[in-house]
C-alpha positions in Angstrom: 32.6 20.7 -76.0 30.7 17.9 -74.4 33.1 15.5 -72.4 35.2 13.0 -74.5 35.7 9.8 -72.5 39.1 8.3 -72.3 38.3 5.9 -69.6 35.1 5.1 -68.3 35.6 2.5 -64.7 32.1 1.1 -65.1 33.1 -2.1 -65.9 36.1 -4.9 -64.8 37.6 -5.1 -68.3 38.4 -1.5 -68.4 40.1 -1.7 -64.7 42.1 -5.0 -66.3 44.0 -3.2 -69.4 46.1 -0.7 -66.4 49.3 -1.9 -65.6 51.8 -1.2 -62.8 55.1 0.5 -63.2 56.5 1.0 -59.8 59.8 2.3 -58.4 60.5 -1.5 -58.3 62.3 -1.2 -61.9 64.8 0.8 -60.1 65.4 -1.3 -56.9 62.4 0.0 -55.1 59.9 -2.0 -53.3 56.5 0.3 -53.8 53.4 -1.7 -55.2 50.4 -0.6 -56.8 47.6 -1.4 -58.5 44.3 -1.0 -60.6 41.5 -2.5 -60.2 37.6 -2.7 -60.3 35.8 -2.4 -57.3 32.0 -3.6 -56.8 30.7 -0.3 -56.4 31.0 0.5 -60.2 34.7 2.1 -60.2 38.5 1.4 -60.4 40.6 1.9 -57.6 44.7 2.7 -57.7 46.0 1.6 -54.6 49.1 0.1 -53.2 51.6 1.4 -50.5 54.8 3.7 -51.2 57.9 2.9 -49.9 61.1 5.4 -50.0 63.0 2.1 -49.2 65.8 1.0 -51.4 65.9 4.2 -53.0 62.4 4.5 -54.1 59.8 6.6 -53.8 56.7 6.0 -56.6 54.2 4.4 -57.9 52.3 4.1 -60.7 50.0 2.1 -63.6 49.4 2.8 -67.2 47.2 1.7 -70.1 46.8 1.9 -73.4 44.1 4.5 -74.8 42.2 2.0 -76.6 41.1 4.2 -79.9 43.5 6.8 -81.3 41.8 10.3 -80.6 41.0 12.1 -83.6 41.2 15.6 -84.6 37.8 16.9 -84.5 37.1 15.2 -81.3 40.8 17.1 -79.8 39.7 20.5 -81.8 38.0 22.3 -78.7 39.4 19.9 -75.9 40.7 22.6 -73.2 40.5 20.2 -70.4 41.1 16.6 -68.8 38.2 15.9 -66.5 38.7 13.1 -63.5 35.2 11.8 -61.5 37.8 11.0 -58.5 37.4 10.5 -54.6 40.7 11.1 -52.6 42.5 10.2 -49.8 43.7 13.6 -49.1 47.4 12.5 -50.9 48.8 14.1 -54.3 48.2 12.5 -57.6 49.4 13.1 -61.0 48.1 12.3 -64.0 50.2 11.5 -67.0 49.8 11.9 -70.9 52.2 9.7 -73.5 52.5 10.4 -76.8 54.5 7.0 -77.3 53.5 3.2 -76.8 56.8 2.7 -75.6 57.9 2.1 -71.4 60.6 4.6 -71.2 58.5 7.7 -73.0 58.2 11.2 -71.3 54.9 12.1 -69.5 53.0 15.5 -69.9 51.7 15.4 -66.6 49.3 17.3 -64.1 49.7 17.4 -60.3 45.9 16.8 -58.6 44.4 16.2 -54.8 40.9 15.4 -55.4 39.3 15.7 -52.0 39.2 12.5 -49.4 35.5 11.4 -48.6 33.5 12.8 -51.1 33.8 12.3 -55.3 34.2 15.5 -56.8 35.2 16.3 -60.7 38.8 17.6 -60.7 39.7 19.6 -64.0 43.1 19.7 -65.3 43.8 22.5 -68.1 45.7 21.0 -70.7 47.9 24.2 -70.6 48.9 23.0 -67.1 50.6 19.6 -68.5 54.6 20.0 -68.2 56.8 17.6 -70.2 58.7 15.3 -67.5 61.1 11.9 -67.7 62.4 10.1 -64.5 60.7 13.0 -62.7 62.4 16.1 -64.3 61.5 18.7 -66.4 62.2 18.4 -70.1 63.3 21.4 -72.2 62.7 21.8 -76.1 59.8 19.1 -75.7 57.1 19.5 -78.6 53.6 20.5 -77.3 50.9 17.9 -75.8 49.1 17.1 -78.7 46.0 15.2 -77.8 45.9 13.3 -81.4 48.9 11.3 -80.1 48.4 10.4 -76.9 48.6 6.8 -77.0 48.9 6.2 -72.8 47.5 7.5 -69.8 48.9 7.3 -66.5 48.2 7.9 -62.9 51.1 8.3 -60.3 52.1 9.0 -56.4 55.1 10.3 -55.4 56.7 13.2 -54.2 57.8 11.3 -50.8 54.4 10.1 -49.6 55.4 7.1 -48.0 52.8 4.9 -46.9 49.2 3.5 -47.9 47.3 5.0 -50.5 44.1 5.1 -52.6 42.3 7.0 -55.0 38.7 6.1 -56.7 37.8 6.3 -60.0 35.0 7.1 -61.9 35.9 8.2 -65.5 38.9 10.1 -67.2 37.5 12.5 -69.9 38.4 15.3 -72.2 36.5 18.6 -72.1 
């Protein structure tokens, strides 16, 4: 299966739909962002804090065209075009529109100084809310995804920043 763009940073308007959704909802004081740089990309960046009890953050966006079965069919794969900053990411997968959905979501370090396409099996996506496991959840199934998300956490307090390229299905 050829790649099957989800998000391609090329251009501002793609960097403006991402939202932030930091541990500020919960009394934190993390802050993040997404945004398009001159070079032709999208950046997350922002600085965790473990302050005030919190310890993440993260942005979302809409996917803007529901994915359709035959382009899902042979999808084995997400596909990020991502330079690092040697810290853990993870990207997440919603199959809801709404703020407080579960996540299916995949834990990635693309490597710091050099852009490098990190693969993510789909079989690797584990059903998460608030950060824990959820039991009994149905499987990922790409047709509904409706969200993407990117996130730090996992107590890496400080600066942070991760390029983008593109976000892709394989």
């Amino acid at each position: 299966m050829a790649r099957k763009s989800l998000f391609l940073f090329d251009s501002p308007p793609i960097a403006a739909a991402w939202r932030a959704i930091d541990d500020r909802v919960m009394g934190g004081v993390s802050r993040s962002r997404l945004h398009h740089d001159a070079g032709g990309h999208a950046v997350f960046e922002g600085e965790l804090s473990l302050a005030q009890g919190g310890g993440f953050a993260s942005v979302r966006a809409p996917v803007a065209a529901p994915l359709s079965a035959p382009d899902m069919a042979a999808a084995q794969a997400v596909v990020i075009e991502a330079l690092g900053d040697g810290r853990t990411y993870k990207l997440s997968l919603f199959m809801d529109e709404t703020f407080d959905a579960p996540a299916y979501q995949a834990t990635f370090t693309p490597p710091a100084g050099r852009w490098q396409l990190v693969v993510l099996p789909l079989a690797g996506f584990v059903p998460r809310f608030r950060g824990r496991v959820v039991s009994g959840s149905p499987a990922l199934d790409l047709v509904r995804i409706r969200q993407v998300g990117l996130m730090i956490a996992e107590r890496q307090a400080g600066p942070f920043g991760l390029q983008l390229r593109s976000i892709a299905l394989r």
